[in-house]
C-alpha positions as CSV (number, residue, x, y, z in Angstrom):
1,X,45.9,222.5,-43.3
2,X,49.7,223.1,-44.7
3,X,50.2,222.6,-48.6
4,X,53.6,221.9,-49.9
5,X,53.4,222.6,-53.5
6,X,55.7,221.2,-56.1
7,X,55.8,222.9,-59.7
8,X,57.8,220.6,-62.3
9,X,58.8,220.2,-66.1
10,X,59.2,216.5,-66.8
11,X,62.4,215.8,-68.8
12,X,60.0,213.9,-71.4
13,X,56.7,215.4,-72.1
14,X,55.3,212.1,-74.3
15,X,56.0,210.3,-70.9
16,X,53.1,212.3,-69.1
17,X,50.7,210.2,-68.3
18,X,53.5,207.5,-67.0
19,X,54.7,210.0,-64.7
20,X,51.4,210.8,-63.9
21,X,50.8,206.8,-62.8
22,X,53.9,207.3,-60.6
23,X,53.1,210.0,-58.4
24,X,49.4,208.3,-58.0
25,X,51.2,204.9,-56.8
26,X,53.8,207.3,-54.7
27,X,51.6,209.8,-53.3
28,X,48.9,207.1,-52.4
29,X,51.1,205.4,-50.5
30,X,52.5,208.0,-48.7
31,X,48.5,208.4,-47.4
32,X,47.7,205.1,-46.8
33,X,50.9,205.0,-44.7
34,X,49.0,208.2,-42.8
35,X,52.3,210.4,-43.7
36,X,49.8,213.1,-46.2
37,X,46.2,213.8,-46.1
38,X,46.0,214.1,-49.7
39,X,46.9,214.9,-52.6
40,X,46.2,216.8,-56.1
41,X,48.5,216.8,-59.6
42,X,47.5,219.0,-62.2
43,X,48.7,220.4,-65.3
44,X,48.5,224.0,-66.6
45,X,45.7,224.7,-69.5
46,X,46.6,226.2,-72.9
47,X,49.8,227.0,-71.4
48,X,48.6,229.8,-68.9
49,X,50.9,230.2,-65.8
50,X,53.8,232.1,-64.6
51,X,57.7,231.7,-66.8
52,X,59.4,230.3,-63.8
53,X,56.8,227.8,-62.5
54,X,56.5,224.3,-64.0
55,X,53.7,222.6,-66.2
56,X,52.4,220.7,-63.7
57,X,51.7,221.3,-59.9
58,X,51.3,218.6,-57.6
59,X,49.9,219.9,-54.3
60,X,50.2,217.4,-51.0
61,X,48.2,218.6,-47.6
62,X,49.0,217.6,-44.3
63,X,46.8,218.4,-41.1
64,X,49.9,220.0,-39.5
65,X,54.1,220.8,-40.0
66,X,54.8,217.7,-37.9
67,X,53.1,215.2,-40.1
68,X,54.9,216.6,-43.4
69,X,58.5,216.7,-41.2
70,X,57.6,212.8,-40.9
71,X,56.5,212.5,-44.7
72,X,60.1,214.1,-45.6
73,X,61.6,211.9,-42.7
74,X,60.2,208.8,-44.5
75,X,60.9,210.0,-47.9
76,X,64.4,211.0,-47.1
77,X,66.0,207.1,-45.8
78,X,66.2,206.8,-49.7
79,X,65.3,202.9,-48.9
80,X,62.3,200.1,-49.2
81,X,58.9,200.7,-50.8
82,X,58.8,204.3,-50.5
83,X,62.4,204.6,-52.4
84,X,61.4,202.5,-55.0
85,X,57.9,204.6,-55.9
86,X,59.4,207.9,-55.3
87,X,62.7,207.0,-57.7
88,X,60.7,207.1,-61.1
89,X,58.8,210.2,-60.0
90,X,62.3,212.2,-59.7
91,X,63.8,210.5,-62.5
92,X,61.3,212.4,-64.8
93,X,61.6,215.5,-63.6
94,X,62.9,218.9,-64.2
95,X,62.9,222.5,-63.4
96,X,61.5,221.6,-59.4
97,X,60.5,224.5,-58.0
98,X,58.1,224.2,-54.1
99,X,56.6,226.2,-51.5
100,X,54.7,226.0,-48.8
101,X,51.1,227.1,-47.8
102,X,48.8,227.2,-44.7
103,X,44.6,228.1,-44.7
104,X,44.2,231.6,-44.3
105,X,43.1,232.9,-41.8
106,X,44.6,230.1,-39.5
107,X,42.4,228.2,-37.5
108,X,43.9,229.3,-34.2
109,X,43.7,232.9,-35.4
110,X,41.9,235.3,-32.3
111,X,39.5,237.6,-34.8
């Protein structure tokens, strides 16, 4: 499994649990379009976390690189449904910071 994690500040932090309705309707579609696996937002506790990583994390699995490459491929025509879920999730953002992750030890790893 690959995990492309996205750390953000939102712009507004009264609108949380907006945003929050956002990236469910966004990131749901996104998996009932088969683009994601799944998906997971959370939100650091008592403010524990490291200076240059945002409050929230919103962590998206894929089964492999070529099914994110399509998510991104999707998400990036900027157009239709999936530009009009993903536009308020962006808009409320700040301080985007994202990496990607893989299981360790890989599946296809000789022991």
């Amino acid at each position: 499994m690959n995990y492309y994690n996205m750390w953000v500040n939102l712009k507004d932090s009264r609108r949380d649990v907006e945003w929050a309705g956002h990236v469910k309707a966004y990131l749901d579609h996104l998996k009932d379009q088969g683009k994601i696996e799944g998906w997971r937002l959370t939100r650091r506790k008592f403010g524990f976390g490291p200076a240059g990583l945002g409050e929230f994390n919103v962590c998206v699995w894929c089964k492999d690189l070529a099914q994110l490459d399509a998510a991104f491929s999707l998400v990036a025509t900027r157009t239709g449904e999936v530009e009009r879920l993903h536009a308020p999730v962006y808009a409320m953002v700040t301080d985007f910071v994202s990496g990607l992750t893989r299981d360790f030890p890989d599946p296809e790893r000789v022991v």
